[in-house]
C-alpha positions as CSV (number, residue, x, y, z in Angstrom):
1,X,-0.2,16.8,-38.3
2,X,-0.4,14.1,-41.1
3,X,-4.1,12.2,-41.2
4,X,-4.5,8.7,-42.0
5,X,-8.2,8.4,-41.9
6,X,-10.4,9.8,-44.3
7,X,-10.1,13.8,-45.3
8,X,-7.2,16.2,-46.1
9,X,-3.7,14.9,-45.7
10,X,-2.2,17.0,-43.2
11,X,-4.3,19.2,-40.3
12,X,-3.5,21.9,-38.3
13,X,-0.7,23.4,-40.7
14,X,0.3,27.0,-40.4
15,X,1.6,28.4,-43.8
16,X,2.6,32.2,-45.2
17,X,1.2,33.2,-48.7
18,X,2.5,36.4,-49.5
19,X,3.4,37.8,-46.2
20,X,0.0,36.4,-44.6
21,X,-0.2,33.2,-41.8
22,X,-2.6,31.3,-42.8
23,X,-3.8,28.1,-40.7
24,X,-5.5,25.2,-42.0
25,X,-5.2,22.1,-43.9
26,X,-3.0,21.1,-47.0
27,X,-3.9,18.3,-49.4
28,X,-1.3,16.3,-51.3
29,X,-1.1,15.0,-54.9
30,X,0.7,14.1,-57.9
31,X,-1.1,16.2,-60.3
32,X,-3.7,18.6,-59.3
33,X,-6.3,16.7,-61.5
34,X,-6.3,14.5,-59.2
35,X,-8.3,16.8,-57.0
36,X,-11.6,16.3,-59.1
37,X,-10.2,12.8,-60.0
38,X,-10.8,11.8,-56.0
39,X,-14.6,14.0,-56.0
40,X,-13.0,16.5,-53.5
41,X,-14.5,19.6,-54.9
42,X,-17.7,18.2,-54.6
43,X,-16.8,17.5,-50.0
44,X,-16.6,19.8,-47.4
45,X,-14.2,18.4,-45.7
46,X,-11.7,19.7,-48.0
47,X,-13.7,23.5,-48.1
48,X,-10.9,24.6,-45.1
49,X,-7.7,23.6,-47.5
50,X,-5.5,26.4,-47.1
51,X,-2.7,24.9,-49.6
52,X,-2.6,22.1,-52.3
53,X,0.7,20.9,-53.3
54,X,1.3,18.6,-56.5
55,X,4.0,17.7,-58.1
56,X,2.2,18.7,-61.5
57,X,-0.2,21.8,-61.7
58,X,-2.1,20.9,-64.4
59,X,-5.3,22.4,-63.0
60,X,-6.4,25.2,-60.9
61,X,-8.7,23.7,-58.0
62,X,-11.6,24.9,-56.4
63,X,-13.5,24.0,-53.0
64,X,-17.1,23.2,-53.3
65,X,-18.1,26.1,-52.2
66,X,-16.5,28.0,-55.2
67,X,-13.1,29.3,-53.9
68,X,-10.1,29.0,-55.6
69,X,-7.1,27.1,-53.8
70,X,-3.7,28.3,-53.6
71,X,-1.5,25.7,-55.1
72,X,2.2,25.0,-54.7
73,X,4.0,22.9,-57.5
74,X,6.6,21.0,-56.3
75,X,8.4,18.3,-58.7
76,X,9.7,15.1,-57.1
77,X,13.8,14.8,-58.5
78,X,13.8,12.1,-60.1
79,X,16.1,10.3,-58.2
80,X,14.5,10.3,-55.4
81,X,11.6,8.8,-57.5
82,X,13.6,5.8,-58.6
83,X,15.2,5.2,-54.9
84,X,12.0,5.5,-53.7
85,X,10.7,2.6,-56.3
86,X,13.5,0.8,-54.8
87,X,13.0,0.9,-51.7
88,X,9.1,-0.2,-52.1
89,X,10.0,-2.8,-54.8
90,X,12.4,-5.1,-53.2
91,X,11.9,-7.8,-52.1
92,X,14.3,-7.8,-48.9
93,X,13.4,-7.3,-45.5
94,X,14.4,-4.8,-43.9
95,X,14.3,-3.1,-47.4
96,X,16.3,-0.4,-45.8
97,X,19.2,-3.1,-44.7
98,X,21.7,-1.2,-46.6
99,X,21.7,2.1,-44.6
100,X,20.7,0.7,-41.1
101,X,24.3,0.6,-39.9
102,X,24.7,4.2,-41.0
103,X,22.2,5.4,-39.1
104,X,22.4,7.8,-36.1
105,X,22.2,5.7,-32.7
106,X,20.3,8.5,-31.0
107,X,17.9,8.7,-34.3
108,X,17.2,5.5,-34.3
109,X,16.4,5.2,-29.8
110,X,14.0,8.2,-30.5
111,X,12.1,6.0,-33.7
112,X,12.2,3.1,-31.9
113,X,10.7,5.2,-29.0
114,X,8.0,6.3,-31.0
115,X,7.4,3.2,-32.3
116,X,6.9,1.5,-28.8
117,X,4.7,4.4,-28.1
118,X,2.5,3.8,-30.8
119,X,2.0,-0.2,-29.8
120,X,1.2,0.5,-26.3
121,X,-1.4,2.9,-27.6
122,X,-2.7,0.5,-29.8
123,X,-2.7,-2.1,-27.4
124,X,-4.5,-0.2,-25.0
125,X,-7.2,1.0,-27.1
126,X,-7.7,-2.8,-27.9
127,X,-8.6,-3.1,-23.9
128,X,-10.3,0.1,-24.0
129,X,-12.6,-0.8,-26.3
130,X,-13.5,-4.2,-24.6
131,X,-14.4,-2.2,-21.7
132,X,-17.0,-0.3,-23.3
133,X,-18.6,-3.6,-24.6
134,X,-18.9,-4.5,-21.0
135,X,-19.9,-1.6,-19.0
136,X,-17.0,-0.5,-17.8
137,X,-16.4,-4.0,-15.7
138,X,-12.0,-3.6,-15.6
139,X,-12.3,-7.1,-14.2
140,X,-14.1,-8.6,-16.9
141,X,-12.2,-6.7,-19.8
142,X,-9.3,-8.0,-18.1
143,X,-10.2,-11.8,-18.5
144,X,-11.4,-11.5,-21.8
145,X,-7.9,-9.8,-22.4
146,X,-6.1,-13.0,-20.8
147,X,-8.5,-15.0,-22.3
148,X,-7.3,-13.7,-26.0
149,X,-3.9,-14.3,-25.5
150,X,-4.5,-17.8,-24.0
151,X,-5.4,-18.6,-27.1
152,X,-1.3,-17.5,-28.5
153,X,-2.8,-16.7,-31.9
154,X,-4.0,-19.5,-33.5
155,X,-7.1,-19.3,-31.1
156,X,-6.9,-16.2,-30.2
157,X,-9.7,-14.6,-31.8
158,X,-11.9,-18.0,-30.5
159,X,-10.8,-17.8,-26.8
160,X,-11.9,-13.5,-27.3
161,X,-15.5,-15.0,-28.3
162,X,-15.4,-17.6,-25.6
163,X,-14.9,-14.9,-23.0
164,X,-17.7,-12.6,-24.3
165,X,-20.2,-15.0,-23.6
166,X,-18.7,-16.9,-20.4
167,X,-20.9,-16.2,-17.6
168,X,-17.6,-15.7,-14.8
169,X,-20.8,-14.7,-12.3
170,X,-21.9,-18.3,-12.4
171,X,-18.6,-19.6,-12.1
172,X,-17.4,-17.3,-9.2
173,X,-20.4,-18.8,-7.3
174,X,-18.5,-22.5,-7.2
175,X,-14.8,-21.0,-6.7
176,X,-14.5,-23.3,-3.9
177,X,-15.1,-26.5,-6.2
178,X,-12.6,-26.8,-9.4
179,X,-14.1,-29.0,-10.9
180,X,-17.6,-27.1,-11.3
181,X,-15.7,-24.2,-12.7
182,X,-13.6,-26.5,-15.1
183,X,-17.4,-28.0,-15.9
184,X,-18.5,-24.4,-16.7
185,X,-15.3,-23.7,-18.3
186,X,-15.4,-26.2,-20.9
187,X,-18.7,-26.4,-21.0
188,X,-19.6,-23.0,-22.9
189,X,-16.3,-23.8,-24.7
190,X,-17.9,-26.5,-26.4
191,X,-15.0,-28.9,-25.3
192,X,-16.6,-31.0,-22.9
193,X,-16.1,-33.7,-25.5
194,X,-12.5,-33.5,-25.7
195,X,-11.6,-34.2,-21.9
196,X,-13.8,-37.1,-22.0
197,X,-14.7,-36.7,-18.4
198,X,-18.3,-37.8,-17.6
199,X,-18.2,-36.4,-14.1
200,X,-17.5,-32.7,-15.9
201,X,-20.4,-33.4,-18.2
202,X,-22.7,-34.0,-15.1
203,X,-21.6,-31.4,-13.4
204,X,-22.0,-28.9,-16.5
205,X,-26.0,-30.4,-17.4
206,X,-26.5,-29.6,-13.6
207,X,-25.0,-26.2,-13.6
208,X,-26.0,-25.0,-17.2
209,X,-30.1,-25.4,-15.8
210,X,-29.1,-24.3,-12.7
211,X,-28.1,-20.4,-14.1
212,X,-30.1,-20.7,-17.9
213,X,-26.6,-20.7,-19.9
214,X,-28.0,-20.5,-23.8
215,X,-24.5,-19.2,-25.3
216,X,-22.0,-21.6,-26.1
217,X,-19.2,-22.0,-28.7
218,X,-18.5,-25.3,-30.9
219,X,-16.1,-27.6,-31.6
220,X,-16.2,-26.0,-34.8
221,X,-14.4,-23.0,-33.8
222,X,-11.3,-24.5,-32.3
223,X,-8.4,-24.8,-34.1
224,X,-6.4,-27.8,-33.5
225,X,-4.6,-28.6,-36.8
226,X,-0.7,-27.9,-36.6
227,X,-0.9,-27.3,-32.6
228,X,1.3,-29.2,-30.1
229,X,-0.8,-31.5,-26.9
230,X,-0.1,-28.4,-24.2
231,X,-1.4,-25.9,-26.9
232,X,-4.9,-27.8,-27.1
233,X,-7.9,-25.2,-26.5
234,X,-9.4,-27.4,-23.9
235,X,-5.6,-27.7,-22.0
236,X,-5.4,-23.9,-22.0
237,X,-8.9,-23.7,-20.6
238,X,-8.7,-25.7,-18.0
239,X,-5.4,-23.6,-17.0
240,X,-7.8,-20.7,-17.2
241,X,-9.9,-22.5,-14.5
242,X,-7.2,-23.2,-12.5
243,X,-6.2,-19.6,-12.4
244,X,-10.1,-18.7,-11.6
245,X,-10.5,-20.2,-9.1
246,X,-7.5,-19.6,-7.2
247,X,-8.2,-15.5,-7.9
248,X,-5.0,-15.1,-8.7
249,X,-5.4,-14.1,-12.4
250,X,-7.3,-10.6,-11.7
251,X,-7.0,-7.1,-12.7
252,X,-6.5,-6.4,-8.9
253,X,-3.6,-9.0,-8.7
254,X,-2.1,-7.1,-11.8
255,X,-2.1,-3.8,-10.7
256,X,-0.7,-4.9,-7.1
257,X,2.0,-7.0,-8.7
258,X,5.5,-4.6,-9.5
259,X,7.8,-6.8,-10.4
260,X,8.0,-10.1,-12.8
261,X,8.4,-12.4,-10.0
262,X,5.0,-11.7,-8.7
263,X,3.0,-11.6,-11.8
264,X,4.9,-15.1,-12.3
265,X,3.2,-15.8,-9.1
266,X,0.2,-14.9,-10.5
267,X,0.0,-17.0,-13.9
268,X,1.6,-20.0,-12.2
269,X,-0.6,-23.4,-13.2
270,X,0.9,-26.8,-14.5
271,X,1.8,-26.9,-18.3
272,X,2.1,-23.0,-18.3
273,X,5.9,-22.6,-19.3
274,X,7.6,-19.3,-18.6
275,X,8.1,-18.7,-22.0
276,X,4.3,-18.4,-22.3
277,X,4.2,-16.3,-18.8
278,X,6.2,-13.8,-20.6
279,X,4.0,-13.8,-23.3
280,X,1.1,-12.8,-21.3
281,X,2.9,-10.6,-19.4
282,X,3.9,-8.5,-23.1
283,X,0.6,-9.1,-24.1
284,X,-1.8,-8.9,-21.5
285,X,-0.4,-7.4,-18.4
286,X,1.6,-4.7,-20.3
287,X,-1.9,-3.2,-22.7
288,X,-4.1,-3.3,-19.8
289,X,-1.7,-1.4,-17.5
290,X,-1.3,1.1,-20.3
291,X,-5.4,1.2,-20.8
292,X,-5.5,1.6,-17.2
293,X,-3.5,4.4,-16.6
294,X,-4.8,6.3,-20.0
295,X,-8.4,5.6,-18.2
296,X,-7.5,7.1,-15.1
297,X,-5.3,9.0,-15.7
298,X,-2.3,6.8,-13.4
299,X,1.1,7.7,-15.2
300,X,2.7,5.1,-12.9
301,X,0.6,2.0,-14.3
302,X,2.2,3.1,-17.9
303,X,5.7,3.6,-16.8
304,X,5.7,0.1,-14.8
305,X,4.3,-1.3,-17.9
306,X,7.6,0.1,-20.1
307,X,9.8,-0.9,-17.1
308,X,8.4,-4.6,-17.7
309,X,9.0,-4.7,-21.2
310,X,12.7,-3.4,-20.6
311,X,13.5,-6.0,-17.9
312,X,11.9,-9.1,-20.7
313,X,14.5,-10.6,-23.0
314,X,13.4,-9.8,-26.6
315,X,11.1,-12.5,-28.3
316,X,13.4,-14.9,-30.8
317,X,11.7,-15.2,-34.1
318,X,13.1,-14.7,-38.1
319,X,12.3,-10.8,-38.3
320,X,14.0,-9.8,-35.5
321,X,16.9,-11.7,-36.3
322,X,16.7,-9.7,-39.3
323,X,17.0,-6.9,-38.0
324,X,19.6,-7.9,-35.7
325,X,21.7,-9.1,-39.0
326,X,21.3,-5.6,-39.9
327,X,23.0,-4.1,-36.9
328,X,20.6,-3.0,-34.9
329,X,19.9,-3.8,-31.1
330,X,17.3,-6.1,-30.1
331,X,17.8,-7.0,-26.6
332,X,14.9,-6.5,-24.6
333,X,11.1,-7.2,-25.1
334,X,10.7,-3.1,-25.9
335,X,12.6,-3.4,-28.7
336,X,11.1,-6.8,-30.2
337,X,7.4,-4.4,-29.6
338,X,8.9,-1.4,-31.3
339,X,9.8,-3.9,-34.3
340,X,6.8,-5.3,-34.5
341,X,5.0,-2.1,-34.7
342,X,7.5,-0.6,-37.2
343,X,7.2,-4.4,-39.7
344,X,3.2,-4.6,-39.1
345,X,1.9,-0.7,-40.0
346,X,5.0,0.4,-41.9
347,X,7.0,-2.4,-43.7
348,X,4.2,-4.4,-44.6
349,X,2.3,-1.5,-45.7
350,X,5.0,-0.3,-47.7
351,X,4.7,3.2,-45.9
352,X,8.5,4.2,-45.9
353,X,7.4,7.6,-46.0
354,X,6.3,7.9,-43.1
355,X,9.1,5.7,-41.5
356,X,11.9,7.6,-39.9
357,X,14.2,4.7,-41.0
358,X,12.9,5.2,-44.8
359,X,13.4,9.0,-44.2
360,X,17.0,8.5,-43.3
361,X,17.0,6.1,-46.3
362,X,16.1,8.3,-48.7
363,X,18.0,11.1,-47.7
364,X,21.2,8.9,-47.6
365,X,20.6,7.1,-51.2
366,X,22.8,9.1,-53.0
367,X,25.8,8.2,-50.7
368,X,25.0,4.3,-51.2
């Protein structure tokens, strides 16, 4: 199993030396110099390396504890060197465009599986991780979810903060009255000034005393530069308030809601296009399904969270039109998350080793 945090390369490997099975890890490099080069024979991490392969054995390589590793030399053609420096050097995207229609349909289903695997997991974790910051409260972690992706981006990070330190206790107290929540709302927002509503003000000096509200954000930490009237923080928090104080923006409304009509039903507030309800459904509904079902251990909440994705047309944007150009399928809003996943952590990185598509790419040069 390959390892991309910090330690040997690959774990759990299972290799014969000289009629013997040994189990352990294997480290990678281009010369075995590099071995001292990266301090590894002064950490134990690397004391259980049952194999180091190099394309260059320059050195023999020993653990920190004295013992000699068995080493495997293995030179890199060099063809596949200079198609590999290809393939990482241009400047195209996809930079594997030339082989794509080549490629094996079921191949590519079962990457683009993966891929969507791997995003959901991500995703989840994301949600996961918020609910340990607040006591395992599924509703709150749920709102703060919303919350981030009210903010489409640009604010995103801004709304996340916003959510941490809004006091929805206090505001659940006056879900009979929308126009305290809005007050509340706003008011820890910081963007009382930009509805320009005295009334709100009054209501928010009253109810800030009333329940000792100290956090609030600024004006400072909205973004409003380059972002259309319906896209204005304060707009999408007051739709936030709407959907408060109706209750039907809650983690209980999501998990009760199977199809996309009803979690339509859910997110429906003026100036809240469907465009953007699909959004939050990929974004929101989707990751917190997934992080429900991992939590307690649910399978259903994660397969109605893939069905959702396969029933949402794909999102329209220049790199999966790309792709498309390329002549691969991008139809529904699984494929569009598999893409992203496969552009953010393995094209942008330049990791086409590790990419199926780069495999195939590789493999395949000679016939280009």
């Amino acid at each position: 199993m390959s390892n991309m945090n910090a330690g040997p390369d690959f774990f759990n490997a299972k290799v014969k030396i000289n009629g013997v099975l040994w189990a352990g890890n294997v480290e990678l490099h281009l010369r075995s110099s590099d071995w001292y080069r990266h301090g590894h024979q002064d950490d134990a991490a690397y004391d259980n390396i049952i194999l180091h392969v190099a394309t260059v054995a320059d050195k023999e390589v020993v653990t920190h504890e004295g013992k000699e590793v068995p080493q495997l030399e293995m030179p890199i053609p060099e063809k596949l060197q200079q198609d590999y420096q290809q393939l990482i050097t241009t400047m195209d995207y996809p930079r594997c465009h030339r082989l794509i229609p080549q490629f094996d349909t079921l191949k590519v289903h079962s990457w683009m599986d993966a891929l969507l695997d791997e995003r959901l997991h991500e995703r989840a974790s994301l949600v996961l991780e918020r609910l340990t910051l607040v006591n395992n409260d599924w509703e709150r972690a749920f709102m703060i979810t919303l919350a981030r992706n009210f903010g489409f981006s640009l604010n995103g990070d801004a709304f996340e903060r916003w959510a941490r330190v809004m006091p929805f206790h206090a505001a659940a107290k006056h879900r009979n009255h929308l126009n305290q929540v809005e007050a509340i709302f706003l008011g820890v927002a910081g963007l009382l000034d930009k509805v320009g509503d005295e009334a709100l003000v009054s209501e928010y000096a009253f109810l800030k005393h009333k329940f000792s509200i100290t956090e609030e954000l600024q004006l400072s930490d909205w973004r409003y530069l380059r972002t259309r009237p319906q896209n204005f923080p304060h707009q999408r928090i007051r739709q936030l308030a709407v959907l408060f104080q109706s209750g039907r923006a809650t983690l209980s409304r999501m998990l009760e809601a199977e199809t996309l009509s009803s979690l339509y039903d859910c997110f429906q507030v003026d100036g809240l296009s469907k465009a953007s309800m699909n959004l939050l459904v990929i974004n929101t509904v989707v990751p917190v399904l997934c992080a429900y079902a991992e939590c307690m251990g649910e399978e259903q909440y994660s397969e109605r969270a893939i069905s959702l994705l396969e029933s949402l047309k794909a999102e329209e944007n220049y790199i999966l039109r790309q792709w498309r150009s390329c002549g691969l399928e991008v139809s529904t809003a699984a494929d569009s998350q598999a893409l992203i996943q496969l552009k953010r952590q393995y094209c942008d990185r330049m990791d086409c080793l590790r990419c199926r598509f780069g495999y195939e790419y590789l493999k395949n040069s000679r016939k280009i």
